[in-house]
PDB file of N, CA, C and O in Angstrom:
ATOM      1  N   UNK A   1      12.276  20.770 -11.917  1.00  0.00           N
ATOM      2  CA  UNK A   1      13.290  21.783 -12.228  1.00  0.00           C
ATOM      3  C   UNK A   1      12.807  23.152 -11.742  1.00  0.00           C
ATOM      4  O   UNK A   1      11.811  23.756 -12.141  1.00  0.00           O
ATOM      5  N   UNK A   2      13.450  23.432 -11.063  1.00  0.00           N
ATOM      6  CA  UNK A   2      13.218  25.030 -10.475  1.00  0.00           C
ATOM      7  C   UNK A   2      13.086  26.088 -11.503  1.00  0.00           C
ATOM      8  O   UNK A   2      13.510  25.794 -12.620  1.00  0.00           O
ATOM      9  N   UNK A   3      12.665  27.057 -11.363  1.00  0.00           N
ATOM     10  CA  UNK A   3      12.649  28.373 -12.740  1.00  0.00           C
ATOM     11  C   UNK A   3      14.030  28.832 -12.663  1.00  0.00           C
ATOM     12  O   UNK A   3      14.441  29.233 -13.751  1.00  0.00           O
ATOM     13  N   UNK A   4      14.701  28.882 -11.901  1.00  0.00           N
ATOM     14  CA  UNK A   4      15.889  30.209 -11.967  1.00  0.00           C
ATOM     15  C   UNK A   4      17.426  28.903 -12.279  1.00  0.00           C
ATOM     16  O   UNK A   4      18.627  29.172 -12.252  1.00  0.00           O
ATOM     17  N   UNK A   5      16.798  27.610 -12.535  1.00  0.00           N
ATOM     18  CA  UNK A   5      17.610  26.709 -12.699  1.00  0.00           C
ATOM     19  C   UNK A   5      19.109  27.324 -13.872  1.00  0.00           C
ATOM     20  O   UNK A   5      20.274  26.941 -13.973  1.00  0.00           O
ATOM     21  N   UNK A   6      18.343  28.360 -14.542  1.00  0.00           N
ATOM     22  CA  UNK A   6      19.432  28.192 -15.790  1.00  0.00           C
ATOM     23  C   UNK A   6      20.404  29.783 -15.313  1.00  0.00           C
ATOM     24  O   UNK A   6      21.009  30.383 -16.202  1.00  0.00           O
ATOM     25  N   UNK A   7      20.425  30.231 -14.042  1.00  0.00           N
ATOM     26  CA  UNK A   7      21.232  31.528 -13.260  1.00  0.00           C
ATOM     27  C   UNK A   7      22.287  30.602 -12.053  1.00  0.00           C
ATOM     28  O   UNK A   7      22.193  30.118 -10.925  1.00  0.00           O
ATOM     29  N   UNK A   8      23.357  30.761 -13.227  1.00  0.00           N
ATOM     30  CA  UNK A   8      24.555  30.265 -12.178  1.00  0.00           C
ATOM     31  C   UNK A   8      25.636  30.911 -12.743  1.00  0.00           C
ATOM     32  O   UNK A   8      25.210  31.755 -13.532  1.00  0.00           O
ATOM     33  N   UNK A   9      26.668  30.900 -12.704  1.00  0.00           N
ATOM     34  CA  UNK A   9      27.825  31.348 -13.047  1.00  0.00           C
ATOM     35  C   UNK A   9      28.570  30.986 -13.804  1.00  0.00           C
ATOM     36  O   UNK A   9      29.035  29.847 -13.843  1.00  0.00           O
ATOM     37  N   UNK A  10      28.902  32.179 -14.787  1.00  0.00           N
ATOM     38  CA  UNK A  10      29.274  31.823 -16.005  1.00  0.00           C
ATOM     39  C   UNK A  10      28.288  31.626 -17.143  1.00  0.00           C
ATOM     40  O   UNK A  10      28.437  31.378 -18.339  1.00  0.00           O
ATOM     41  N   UNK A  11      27.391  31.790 -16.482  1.00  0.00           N
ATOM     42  CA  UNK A  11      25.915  31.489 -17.613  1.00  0.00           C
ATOM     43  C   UNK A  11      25.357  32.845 -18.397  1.00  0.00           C
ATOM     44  O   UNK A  11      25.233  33.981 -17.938  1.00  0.00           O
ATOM     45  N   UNK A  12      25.067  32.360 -19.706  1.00  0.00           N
ATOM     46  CA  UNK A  12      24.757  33.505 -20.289  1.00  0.00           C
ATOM     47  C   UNK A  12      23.634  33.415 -20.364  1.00  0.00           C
ATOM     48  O   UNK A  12      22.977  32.380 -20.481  1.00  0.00           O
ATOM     49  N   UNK A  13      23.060  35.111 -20.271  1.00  0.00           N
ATOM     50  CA  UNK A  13      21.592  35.108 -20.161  1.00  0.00           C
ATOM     51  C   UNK A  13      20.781  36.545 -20.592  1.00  0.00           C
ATOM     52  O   UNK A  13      21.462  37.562 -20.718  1.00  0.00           O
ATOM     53  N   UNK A  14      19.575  36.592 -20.775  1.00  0.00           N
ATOM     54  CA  UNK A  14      19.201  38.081 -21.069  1.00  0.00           C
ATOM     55  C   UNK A  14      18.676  38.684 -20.203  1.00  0.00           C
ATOM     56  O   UNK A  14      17.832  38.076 -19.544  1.00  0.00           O
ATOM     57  N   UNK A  15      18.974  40.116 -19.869  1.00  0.00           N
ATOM     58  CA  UNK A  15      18.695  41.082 -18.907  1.00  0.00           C
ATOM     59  C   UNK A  15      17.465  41.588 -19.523  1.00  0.00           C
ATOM     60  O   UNK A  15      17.673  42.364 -20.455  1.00  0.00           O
ATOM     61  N   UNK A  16      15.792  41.264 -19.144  1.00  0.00           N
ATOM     62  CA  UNK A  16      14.980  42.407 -19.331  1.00  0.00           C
ATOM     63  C   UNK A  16      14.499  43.823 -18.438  1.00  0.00           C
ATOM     64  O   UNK A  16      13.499  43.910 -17.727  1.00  0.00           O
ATOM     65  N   UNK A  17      15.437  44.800 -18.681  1.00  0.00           N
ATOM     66  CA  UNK A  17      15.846  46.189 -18.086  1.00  0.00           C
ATOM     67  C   UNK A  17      14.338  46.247 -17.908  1.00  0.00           C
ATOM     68  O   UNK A  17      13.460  46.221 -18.770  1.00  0.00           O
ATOM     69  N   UNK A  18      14.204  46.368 -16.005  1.00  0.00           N
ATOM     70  CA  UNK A  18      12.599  47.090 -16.184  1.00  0.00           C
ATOM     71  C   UNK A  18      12.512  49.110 -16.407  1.00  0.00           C
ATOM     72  O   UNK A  18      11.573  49.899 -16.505  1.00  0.00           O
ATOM     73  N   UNK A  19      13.607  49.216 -16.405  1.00  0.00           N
ATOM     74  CA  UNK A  19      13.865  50.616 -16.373  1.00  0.00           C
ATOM     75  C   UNK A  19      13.442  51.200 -17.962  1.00  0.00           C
ATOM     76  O   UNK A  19      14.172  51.977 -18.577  1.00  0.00           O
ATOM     77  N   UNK A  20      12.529  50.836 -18.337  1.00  0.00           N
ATOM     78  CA  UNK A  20      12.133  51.187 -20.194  1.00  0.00           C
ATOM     79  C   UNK A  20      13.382  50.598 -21.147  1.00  0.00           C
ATOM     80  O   UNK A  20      13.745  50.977 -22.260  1.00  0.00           O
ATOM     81  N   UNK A  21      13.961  49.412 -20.196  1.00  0.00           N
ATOM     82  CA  UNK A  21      14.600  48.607 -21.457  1.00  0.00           C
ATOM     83  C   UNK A  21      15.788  49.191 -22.546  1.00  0.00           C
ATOM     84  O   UNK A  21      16.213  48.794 -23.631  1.00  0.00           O
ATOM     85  N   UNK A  22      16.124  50.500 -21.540  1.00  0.00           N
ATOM     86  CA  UNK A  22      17.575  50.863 -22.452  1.00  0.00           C
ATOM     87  C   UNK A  22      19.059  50.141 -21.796  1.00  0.00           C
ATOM     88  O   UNK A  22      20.119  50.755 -21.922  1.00  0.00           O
ATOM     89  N   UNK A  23      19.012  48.775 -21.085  1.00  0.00           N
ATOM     90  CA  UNK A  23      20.049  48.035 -21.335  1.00  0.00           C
ATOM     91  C   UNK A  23      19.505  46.621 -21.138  1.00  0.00           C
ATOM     92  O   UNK A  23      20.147  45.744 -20.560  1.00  0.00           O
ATOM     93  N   UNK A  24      18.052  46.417 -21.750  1.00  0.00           N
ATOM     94  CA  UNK A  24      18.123  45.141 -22.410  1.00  0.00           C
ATOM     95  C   UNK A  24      19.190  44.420 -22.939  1.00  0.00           C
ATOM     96  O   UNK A  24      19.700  45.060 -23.858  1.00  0.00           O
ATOM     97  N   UNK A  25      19.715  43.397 -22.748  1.00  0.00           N
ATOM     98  CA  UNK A  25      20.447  42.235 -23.682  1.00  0.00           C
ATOM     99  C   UNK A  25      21.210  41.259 -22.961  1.00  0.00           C
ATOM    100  O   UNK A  25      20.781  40.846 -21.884  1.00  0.00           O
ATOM    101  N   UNK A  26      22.306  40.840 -23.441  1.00  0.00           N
ATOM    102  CA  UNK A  26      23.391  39.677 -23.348  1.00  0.00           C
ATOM    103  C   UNK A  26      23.994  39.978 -22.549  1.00  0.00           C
ATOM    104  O   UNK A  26      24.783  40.901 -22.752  1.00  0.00           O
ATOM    105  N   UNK A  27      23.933  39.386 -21.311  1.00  0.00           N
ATOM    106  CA  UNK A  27      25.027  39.287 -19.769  1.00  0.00           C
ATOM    107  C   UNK A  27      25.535  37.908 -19.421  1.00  0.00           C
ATOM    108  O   UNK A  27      25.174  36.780 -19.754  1.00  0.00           O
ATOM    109  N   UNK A  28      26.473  38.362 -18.658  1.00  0.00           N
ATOM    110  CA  UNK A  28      27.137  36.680 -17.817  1.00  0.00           C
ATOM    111  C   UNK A  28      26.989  36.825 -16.360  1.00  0.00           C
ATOM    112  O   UNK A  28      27.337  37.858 -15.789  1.00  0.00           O
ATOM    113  N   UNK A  29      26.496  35.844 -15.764  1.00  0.00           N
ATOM    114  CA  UNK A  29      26.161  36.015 -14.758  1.00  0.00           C
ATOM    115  C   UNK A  29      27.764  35.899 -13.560  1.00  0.00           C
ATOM    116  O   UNK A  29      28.552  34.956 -13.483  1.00  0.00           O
ATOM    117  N   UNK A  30      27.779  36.829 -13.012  1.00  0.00           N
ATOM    118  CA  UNK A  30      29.107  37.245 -12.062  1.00  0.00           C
ATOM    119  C   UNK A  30      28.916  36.737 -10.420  1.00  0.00           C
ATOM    120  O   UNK A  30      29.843  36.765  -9.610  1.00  0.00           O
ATOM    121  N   UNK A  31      27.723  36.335 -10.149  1.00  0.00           N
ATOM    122  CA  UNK A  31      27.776  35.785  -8.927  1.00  0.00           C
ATOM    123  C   UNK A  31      26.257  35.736  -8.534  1.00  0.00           C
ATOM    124  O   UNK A  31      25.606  36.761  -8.740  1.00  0.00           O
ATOM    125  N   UNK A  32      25.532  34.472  -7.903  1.00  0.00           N
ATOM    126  CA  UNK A  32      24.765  33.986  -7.212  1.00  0.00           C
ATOM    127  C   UNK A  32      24.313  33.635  -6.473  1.00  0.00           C
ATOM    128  O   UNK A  32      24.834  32.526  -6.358  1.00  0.00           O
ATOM    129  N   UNK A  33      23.102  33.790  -5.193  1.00  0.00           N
ATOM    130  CA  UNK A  33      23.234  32.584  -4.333  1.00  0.00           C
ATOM    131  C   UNK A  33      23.105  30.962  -4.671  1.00  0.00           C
ATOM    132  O   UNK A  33      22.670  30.611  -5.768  1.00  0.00           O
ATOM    133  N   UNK A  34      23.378  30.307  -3.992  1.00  0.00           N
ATOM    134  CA  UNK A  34      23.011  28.867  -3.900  1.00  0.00           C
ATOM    135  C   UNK A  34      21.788  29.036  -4.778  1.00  0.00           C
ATOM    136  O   UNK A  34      21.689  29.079  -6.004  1.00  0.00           O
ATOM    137  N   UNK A  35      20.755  29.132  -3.675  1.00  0.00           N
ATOM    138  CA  UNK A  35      19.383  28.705  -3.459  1.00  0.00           C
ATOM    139  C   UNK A  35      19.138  30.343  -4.125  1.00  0.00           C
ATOM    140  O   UNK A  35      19.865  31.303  -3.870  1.00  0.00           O
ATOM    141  N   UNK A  36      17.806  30.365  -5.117  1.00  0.00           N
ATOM    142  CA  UNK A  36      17.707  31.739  -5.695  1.00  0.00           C
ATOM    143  C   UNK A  36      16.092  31.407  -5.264  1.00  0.00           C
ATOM    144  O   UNK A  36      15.520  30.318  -5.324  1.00  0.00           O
ATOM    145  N   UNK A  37      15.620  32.556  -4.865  1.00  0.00           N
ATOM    146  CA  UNK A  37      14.223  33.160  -4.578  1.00  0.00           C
ATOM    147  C   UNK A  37      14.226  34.901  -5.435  1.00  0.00           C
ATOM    148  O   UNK A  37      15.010  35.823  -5.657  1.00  0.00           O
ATOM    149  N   UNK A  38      12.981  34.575  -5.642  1.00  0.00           N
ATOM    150  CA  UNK A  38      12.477  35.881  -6.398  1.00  0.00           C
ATOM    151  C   UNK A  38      12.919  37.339  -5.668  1.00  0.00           C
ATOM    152  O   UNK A  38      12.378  38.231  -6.322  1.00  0.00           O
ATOM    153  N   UNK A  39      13.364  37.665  -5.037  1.00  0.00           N
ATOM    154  CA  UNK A  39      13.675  38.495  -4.349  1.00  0.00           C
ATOM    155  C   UNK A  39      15.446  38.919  -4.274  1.00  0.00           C
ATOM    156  O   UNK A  39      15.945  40.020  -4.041  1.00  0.00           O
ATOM    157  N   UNK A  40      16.223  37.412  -4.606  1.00  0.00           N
ATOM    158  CA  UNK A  40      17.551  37.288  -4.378  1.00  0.00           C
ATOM    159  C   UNK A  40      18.233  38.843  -5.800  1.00  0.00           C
ATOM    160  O   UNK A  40      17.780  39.426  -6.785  1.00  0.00           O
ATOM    161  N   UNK A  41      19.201  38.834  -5.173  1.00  0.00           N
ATOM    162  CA  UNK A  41      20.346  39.855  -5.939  1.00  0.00           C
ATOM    163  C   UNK A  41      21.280  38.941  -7.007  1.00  0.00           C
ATOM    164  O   UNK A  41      22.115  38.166  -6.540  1.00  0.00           O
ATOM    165  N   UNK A  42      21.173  39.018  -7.867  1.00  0.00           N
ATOM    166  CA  UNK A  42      22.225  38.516  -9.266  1.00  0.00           C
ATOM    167  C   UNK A  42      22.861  39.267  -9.703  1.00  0.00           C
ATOM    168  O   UNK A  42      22.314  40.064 -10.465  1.00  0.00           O
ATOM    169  N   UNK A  43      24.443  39.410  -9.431  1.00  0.00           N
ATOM    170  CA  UNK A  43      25.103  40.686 -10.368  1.00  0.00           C
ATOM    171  C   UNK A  43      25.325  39.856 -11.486  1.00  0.00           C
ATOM    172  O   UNK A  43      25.656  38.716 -11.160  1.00  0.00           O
ATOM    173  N   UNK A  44      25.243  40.075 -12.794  1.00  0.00           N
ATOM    174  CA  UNK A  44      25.417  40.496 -13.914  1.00  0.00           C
ATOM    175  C   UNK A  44      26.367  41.091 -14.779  1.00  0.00           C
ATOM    176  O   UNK A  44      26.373  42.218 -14.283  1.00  0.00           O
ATOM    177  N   UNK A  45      27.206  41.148 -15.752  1.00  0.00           N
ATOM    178  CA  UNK A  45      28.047  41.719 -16.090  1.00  0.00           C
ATOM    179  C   UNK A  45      28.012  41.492 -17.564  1.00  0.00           C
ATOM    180  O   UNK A  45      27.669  40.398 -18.012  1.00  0.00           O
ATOM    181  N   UNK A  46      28.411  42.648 -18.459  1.00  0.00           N
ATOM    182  CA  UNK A  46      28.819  43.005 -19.926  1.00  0.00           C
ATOM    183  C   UNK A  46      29.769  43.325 -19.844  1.00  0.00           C
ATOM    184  O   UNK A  46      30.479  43.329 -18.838  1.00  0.00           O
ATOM    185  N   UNK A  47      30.066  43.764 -21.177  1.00  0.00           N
ATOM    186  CA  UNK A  47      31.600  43.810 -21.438  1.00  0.00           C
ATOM    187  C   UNK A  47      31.520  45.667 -21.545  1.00  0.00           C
ATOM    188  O   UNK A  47      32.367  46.332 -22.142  1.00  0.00           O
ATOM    189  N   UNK A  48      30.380  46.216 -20.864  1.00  0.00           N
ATOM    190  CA  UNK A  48      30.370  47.036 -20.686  1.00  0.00           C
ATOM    191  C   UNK A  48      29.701  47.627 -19.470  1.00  0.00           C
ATOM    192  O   UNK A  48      30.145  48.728 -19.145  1.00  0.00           O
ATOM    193  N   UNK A  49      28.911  47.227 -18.865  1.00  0.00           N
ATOM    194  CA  UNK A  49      28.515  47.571 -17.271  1.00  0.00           C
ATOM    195  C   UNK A  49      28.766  46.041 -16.562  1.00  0.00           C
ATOM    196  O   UNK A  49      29.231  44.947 -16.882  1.00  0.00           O
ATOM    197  N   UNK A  50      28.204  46.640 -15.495  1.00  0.00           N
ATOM    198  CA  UNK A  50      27.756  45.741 -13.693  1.00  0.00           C
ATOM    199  C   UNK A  50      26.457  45.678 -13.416  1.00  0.00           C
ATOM    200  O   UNK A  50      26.092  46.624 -14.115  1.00  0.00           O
ATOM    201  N   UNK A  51      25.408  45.244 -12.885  1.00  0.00           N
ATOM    202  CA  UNK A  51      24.407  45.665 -12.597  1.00  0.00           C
ATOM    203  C   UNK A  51      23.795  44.221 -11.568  1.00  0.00           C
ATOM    204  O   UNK A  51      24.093  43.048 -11.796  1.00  0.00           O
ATOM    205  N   UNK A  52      22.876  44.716 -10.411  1.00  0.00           N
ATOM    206  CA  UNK A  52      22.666  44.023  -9.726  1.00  0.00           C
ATOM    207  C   UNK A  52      21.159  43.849  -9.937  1.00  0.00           C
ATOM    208  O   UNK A  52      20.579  44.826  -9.463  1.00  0.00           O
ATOM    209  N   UNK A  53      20.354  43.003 -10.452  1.00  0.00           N
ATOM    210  CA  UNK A  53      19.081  42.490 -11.217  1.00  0.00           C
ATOM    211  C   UNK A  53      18.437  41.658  -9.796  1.00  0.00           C
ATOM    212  O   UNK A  53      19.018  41.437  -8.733  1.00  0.00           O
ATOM    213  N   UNK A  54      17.154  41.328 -10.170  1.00  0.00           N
ATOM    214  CA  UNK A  54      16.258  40.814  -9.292  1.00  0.00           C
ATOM    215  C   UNK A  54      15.815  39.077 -10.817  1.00  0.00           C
ATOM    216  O   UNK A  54      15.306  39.332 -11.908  1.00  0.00           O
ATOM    217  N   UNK A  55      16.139  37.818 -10.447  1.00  0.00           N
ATOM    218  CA  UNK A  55      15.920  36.401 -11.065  1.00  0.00           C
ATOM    219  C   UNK A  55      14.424  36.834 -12.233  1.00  0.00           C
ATOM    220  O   UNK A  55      14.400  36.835 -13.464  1.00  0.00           O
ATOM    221  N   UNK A  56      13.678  37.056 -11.562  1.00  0.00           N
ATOM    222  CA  UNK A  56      12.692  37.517 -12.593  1.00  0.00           C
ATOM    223  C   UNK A  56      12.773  37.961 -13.542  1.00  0.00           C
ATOM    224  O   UNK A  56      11.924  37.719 -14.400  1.00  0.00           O
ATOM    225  N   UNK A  57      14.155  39.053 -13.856  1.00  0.00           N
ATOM    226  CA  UNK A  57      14.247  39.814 -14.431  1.00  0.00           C
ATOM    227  C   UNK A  57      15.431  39.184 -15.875  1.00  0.00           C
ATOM    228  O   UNK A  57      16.002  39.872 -16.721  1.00  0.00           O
ATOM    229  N   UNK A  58      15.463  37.711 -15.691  1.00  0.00           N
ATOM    230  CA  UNK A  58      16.345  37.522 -16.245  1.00  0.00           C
ATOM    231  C   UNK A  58      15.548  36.065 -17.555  1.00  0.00           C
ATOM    232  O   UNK A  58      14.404  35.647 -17.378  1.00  0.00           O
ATOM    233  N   UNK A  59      16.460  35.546 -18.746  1.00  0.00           N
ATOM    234  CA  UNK A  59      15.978  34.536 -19.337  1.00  0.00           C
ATOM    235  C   UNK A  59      17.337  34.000 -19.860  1.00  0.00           C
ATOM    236  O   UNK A  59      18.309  34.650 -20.244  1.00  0.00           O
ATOM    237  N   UNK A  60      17.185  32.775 -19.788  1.00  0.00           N
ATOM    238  CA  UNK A  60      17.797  31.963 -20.647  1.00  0.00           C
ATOM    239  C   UNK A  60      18.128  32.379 -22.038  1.00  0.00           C
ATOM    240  O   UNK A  60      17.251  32.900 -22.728  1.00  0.00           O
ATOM    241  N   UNK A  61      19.476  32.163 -22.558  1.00  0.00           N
ATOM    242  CA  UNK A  61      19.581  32.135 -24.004  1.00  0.00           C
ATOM    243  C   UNK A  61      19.731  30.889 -24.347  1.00  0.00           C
ATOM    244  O   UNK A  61      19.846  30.584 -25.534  1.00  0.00           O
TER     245      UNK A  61
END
């Protein structure tokens, strides 16, 4: 099983903000590549921002 197995769409997941963590939390993931490498772009979405994250940066709920 790959690490980034649980970043697909529609999937809920937690954002750890490396920016000192003032929008840590609960996102849905809005679009992916296929194939995810540590480097790939994941936008993200709340029911209050957008944000385009790096797979690392993300965990399973």
């Amino acid at each position: 099983m790959d690490k980034f197995d649980f970043i697909k769409y529609g999937a809920a997941v937690y954002w750890h903000d490396p920016d000192g963590g003032l929008s840590d939390g609960e996102y849905k993931v809005i679009s992916a590549p296929e194939e995810i490498e540590e480097d790939s772009i994941i936008l993200i979405a709340s029911n209050y921002s957008e944000v385009e994250v790096f797979p690392t940066e993300l965990s399973p709920l």
